[in-house]
DSSP file (Angstrom, degrees, kcal/mol; ACC not computed):
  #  RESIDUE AA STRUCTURE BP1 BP2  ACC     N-H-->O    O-->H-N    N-H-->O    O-->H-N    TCO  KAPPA ALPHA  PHI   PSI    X-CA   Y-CA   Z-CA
    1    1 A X     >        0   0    0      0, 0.0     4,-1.8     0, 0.0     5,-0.0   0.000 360.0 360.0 360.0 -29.7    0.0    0.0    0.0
    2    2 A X  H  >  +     0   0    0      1,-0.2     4,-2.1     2,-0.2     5,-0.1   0.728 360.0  50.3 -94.0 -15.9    2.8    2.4    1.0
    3    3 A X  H  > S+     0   0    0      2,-0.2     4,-1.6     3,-0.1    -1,-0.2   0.931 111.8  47.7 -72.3 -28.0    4.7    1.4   -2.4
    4    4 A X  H >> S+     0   0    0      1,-0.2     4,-2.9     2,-0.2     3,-1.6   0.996 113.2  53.3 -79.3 -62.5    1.2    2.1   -4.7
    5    5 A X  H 3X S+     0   0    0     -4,-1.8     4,-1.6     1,-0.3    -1,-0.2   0.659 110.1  42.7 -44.5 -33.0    0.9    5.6   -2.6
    6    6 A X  H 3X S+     0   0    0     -4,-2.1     4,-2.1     2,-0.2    -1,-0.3   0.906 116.3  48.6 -69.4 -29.6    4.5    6.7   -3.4
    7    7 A X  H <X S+     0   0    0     -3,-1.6     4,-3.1    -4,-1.6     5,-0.3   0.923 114.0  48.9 -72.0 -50.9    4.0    5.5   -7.3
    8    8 A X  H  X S+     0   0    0     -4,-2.9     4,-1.9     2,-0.2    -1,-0.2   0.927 114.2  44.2 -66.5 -36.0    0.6    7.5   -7.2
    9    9 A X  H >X S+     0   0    0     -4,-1.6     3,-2.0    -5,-0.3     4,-1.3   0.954 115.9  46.6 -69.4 -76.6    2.4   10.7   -5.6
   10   10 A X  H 3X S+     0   0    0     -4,-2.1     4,-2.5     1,-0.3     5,-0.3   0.733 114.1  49.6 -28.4 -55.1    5.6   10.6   -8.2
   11   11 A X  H 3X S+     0   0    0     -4,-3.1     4,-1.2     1,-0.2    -1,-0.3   0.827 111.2  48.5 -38.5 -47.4    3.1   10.1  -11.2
   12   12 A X  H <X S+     0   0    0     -3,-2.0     4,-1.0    -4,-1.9    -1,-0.2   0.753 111.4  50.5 -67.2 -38.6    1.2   12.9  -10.0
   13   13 A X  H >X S+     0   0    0     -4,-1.3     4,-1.7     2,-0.2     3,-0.6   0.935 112.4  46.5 -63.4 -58.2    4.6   15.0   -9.7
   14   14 A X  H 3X S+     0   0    0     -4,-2.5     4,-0.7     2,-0.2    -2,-0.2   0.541 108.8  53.3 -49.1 -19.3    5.7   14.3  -13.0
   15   15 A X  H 3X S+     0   0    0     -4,-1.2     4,-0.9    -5,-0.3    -1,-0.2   0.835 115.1  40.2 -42.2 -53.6    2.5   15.0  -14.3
   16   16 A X  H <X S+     0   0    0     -4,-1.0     4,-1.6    -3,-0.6    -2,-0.2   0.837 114.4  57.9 -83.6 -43.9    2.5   18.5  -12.5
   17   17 A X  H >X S+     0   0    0     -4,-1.7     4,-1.2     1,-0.2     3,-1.1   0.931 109.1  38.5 -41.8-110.2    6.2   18.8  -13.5
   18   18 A X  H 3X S+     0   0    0     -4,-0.7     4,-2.7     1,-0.2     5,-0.4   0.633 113.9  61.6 -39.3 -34.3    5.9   18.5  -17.3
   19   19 A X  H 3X S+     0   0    0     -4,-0.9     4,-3.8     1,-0.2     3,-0.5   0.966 105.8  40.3 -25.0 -88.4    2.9   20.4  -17.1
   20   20 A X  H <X S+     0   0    0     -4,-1.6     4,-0.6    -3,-1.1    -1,-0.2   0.680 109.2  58.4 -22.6 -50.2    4.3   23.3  -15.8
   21   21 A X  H  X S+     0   0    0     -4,-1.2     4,-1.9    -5,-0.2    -1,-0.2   0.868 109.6  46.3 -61.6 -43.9    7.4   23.2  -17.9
   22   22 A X  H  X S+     0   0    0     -4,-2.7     4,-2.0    -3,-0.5     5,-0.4   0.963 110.5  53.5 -80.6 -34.4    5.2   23.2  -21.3
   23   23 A X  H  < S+     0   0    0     -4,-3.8    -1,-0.2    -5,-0.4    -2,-0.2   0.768 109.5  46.9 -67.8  -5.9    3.1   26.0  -19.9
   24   24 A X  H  X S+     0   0    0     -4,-0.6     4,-2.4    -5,-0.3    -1,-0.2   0.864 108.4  55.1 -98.3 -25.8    6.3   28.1  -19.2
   25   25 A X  H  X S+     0   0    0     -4,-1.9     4,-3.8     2,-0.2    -2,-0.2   0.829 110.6  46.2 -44.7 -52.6    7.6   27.3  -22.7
   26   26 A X  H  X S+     0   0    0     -4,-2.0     4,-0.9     2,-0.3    -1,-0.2   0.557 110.4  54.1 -81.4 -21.1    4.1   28.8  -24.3
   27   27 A X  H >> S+     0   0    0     -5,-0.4     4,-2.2     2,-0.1     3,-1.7   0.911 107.6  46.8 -84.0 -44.1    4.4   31.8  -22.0
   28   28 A X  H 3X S+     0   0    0     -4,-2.4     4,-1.9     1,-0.2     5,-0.4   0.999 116.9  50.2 -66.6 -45.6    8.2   32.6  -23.4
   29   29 A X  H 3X S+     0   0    0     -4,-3.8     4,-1.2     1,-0.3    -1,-0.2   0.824 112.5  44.8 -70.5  -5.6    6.6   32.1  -27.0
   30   30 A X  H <X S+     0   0    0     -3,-1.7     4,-1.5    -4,-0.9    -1,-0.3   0.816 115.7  44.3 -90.0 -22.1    4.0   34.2  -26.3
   31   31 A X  H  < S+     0   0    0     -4,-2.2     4,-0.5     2,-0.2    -2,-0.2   0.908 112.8  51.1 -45.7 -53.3    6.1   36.9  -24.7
   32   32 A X  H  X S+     0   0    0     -4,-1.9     4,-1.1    -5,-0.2    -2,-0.2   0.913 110.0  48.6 -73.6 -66.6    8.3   36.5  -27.3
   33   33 A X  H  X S+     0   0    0     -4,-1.2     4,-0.9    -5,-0.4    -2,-0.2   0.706 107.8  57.0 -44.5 -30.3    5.0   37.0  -30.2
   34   34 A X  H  < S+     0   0    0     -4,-1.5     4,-0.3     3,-0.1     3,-0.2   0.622 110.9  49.3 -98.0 -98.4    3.6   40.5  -28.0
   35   35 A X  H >4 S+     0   0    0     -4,-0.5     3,-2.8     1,-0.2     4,-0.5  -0.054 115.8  36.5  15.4-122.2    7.5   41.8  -28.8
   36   36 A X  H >X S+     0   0    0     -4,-1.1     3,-2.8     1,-0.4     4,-1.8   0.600 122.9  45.8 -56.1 -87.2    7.5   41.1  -32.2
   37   37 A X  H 3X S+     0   0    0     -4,-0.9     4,-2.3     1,-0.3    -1,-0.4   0.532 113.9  49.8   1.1 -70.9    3.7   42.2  -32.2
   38   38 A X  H <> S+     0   0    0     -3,-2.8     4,-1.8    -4,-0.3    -1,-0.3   0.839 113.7  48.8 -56.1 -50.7    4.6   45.6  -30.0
   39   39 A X  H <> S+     0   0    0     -3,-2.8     4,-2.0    -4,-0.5     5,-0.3   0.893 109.4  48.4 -69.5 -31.6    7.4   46.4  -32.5
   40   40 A X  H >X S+     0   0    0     -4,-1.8     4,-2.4     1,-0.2     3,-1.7   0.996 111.1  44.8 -47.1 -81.5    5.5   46.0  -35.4
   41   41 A X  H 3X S+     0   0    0     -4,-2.3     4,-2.5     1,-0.3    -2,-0.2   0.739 112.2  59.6 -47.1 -29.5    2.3   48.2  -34.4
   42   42 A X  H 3X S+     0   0    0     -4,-1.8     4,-2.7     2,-0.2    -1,-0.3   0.973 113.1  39.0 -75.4 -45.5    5.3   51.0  -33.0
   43   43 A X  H <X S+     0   0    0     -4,-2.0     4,-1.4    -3,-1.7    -2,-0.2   0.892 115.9  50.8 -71.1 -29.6    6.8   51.1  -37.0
   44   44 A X  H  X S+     0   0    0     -4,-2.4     4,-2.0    -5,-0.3     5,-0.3   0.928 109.5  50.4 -82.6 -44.1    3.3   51.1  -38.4
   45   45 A X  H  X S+     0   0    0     -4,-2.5     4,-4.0    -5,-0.2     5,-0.4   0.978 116.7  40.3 -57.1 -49.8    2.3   54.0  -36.1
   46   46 A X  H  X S+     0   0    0     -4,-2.7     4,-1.8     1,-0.2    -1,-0.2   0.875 112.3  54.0 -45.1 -41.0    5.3   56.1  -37.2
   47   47 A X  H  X S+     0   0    0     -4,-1.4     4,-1.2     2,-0.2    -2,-0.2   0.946 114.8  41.2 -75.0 -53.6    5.0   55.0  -40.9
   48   48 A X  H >X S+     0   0    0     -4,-2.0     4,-4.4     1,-0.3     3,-1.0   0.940 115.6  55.8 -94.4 -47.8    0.9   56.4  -40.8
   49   49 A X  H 3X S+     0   0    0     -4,-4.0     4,-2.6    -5,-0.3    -1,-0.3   0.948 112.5  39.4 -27.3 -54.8    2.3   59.6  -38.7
   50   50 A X  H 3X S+     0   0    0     -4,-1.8     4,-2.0    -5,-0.4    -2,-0.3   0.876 116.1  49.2 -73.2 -35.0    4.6   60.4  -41.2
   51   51 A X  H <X S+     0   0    0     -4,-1.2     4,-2.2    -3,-1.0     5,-0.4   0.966 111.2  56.1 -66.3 -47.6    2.1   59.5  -44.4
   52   52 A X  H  X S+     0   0    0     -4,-4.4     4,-1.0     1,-0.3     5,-0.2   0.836 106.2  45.9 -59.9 -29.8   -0.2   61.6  -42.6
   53   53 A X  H  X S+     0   0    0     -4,-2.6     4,-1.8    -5,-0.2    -1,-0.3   0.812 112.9  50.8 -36.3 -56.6    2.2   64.6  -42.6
   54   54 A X  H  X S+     0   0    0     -4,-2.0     4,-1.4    -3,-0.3    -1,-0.2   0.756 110.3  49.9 -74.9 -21.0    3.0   64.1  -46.1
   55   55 A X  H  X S+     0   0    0     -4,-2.2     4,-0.9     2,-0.2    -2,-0.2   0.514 106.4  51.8 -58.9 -47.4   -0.5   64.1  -46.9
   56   56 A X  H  X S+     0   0    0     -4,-1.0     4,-1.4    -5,-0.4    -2,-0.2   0.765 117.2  43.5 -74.4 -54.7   -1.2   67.3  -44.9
   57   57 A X  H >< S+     0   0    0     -4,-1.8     3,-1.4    -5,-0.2    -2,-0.2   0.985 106.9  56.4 -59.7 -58.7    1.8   69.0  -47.0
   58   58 A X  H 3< S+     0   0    0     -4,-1.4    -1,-0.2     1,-0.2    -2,-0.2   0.825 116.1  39.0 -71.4 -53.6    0.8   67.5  -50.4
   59   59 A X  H 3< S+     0   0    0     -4,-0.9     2,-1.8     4,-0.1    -1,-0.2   0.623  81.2 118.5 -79.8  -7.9   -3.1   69.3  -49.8
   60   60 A X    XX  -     0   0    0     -3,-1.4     3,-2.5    -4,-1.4     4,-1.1  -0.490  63.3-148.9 -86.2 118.7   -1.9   72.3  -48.4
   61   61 A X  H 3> S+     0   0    0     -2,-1.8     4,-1.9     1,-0.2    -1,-0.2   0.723  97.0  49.2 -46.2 -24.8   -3.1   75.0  -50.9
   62   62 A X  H 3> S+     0   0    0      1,-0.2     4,-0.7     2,-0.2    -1,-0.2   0.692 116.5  46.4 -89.2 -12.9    0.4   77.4  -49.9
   63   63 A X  H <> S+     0   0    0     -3,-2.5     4,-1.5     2,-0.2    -1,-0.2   0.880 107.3  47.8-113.5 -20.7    2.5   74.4  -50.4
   64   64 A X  H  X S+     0   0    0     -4,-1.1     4,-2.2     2,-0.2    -2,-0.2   0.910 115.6  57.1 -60.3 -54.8    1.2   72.9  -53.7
   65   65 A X  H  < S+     0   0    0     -4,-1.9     4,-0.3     2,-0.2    -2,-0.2   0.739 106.9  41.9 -30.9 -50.8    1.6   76.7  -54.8
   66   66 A X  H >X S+     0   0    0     -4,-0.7     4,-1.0     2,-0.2     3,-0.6   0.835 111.5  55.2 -96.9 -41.1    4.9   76.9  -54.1
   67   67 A X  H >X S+     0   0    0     -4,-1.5     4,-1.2     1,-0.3     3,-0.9   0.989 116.1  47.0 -56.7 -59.1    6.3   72.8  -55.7
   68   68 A X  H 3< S+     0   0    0     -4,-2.2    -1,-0.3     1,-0.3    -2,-0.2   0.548 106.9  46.1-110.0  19.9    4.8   73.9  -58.7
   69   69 A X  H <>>S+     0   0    0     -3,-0.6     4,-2.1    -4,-0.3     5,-0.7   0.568 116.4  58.2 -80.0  -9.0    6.2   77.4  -59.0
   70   70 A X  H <<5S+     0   0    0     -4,-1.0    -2,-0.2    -3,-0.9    -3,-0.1   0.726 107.7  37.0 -88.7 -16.9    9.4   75.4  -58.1
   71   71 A X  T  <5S+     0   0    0     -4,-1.2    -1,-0.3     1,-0.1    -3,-0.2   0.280 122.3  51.2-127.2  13.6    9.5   73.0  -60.9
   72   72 A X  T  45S-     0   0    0     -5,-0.3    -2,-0.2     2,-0.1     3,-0.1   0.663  97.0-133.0 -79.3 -27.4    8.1   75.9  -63.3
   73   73 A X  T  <5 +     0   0    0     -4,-2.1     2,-0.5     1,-0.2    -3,-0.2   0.885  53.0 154.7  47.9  56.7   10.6   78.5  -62.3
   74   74 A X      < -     0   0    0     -5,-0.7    -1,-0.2    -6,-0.0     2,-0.2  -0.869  30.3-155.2-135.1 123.7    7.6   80.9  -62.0
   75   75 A X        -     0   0    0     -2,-0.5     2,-0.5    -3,-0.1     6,-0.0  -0.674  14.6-125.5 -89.9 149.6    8.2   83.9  -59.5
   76   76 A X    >   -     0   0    0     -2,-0.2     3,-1.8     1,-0.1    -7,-0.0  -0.699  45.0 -96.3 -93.1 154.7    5.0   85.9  -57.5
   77   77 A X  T 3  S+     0   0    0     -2,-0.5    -1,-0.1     1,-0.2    -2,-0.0   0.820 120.5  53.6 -39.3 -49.0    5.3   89.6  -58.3
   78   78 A X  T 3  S+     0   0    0      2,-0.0    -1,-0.2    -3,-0.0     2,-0.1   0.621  87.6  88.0-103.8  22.1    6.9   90.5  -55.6
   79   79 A X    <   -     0   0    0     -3,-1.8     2,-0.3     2,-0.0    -4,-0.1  -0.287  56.6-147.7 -83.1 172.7   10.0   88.1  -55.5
   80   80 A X        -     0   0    0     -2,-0.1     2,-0.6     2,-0.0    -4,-0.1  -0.942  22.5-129.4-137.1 149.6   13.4   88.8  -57.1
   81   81 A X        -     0   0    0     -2,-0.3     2,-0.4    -6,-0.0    -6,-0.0  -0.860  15.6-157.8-120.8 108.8   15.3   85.4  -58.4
   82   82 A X        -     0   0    0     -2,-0.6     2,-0.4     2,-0.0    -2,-0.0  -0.639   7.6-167.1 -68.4 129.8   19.0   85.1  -57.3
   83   83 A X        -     0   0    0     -2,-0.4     2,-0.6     2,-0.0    -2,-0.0  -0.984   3.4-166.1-133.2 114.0   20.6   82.9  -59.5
   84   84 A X        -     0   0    0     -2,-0.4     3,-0.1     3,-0.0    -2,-0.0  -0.884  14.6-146.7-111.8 108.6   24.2   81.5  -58.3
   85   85 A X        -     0   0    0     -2,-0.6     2,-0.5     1,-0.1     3,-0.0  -0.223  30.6 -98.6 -72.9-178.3   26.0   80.0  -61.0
   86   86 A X        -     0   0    0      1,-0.1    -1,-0.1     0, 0.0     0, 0.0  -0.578  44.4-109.0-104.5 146.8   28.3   77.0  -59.8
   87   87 A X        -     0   0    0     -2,-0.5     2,-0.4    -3,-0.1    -1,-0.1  -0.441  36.5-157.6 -69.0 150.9   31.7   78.2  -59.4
   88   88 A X        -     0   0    0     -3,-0.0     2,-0.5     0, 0.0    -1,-0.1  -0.942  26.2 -97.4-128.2 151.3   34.0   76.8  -61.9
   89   89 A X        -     0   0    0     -2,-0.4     3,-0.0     1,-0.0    -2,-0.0  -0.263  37.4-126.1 -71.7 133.8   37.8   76.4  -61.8
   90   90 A X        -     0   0    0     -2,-0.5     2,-0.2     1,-0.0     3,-0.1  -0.545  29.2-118.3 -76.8 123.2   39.9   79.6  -63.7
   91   91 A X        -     0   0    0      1,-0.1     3,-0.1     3,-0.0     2,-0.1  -0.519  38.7-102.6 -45.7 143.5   42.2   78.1  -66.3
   92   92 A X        -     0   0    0     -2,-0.2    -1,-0.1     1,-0.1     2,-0.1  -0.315  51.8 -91.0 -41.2 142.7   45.8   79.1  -65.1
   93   93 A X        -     0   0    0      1,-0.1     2,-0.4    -3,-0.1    -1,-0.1  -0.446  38.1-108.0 -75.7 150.2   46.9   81.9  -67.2
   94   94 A X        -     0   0    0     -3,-0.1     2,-0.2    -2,-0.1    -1,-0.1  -0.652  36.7-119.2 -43.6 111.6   48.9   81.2  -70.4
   95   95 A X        -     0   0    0     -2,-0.4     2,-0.3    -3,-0.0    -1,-0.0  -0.528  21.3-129.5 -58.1 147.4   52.2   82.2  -69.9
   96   96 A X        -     0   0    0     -2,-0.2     2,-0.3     1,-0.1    -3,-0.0  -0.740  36.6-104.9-126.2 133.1   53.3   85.1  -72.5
   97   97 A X        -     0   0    0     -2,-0.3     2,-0.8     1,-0.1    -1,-0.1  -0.561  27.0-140.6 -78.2 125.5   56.7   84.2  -74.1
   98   98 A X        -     0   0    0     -2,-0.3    -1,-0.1     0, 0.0    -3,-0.0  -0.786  19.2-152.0 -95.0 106.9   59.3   85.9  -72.8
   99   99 A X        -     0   0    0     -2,-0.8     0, 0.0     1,-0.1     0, 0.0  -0.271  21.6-105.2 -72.0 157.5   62.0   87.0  -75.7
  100  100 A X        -     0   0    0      1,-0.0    -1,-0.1     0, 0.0     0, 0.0   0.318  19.1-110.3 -28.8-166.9   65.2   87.5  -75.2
  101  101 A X  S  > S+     0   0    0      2,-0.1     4,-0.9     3,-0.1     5,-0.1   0.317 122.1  53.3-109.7 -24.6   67.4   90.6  -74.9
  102  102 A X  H  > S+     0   0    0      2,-0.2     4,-1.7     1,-0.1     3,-0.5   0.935 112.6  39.7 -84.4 -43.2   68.8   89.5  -78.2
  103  103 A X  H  > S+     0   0    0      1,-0.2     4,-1.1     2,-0.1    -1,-0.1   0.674 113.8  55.0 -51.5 -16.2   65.4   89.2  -80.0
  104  104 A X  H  > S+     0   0    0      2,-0.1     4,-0.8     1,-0.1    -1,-0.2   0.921 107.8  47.7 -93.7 -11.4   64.2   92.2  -78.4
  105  105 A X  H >X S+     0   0    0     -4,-0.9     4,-2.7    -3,-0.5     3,-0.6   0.910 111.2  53.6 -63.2 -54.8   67.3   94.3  -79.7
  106  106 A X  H >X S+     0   0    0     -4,-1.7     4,-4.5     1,-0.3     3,-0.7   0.967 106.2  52.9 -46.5 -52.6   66.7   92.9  -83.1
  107  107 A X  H 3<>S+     0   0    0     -4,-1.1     5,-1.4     1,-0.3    -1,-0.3   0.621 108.3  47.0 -59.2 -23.5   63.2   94.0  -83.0
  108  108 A X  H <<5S+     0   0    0     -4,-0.8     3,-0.4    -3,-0.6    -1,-0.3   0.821 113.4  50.8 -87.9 -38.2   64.1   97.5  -82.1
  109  109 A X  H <<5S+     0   0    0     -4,-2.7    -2,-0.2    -3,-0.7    -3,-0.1   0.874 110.1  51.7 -34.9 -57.0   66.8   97.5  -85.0
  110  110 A X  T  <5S-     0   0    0     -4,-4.5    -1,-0.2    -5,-0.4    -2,-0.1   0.796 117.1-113.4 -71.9 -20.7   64.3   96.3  -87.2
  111  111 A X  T   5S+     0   0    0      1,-0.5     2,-0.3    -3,-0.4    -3,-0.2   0.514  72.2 138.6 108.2  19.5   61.5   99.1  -86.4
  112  112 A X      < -     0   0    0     -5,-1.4    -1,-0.5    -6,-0.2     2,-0.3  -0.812  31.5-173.4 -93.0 137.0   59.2   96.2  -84.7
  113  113 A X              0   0    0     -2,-0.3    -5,-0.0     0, 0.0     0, 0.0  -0.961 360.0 360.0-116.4 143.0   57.3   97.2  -81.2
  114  114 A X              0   0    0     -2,-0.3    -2,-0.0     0, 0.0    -7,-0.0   0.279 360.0 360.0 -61.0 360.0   55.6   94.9  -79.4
């Protein structure tokens, strides 16, 4: 009798045991699923923030007004348009040939001025 009562208690332990073990396993994978879950819904809130923003820009009469004077080049009456060309590099000057003292002599002999 005292051998069936320990068999019935062990059984019962291992029973409760593995129990326990799988239900802590299904809590980490649901822990693990509201993460994922939590991070998701955080990027998707940003993403719809941010459409709604562009959205807001994209109907607002002063800003539709202003993109398409901007890919017209079209000025209001009372703007002035600065235009800054993009700097470019100065050739280096040509050096100017330098004569001699005997070609320039000749050249005064000869009635030539430079």
């Amino acid at each position: 009798m005292q051998l069936i009562k320990k068999i019935f208690l062990l059984t019962v332990f291992f029973i409760l045991l593995s129990s326990s073990v799988r239900n802590l396993i299904n809590y980490q994978k649901a822990l693990k699923f509201y993460e994922q879950y939590k991070n998701n819904f955080e990027k998707e809130k940003k993403k719809n923030q941010t459409l709604k923003t562009q959205m807001l820009k994209k109907t607002n009469l002063y800003e539709v007004e202003k993109t398409i004077r901007n890919q017209l080049n079209l000025l209001q009456p009372d703007e002035v348009a600065v235009i800054i060309p993009q700097p470019t590099l100065s050739p280096s000057p040509t050096p100017t040939p330098s004569l001699s003292n005997f070609q320039k002599w000749l050249y005064v002999y000869q009635g030539k001025l430079n």
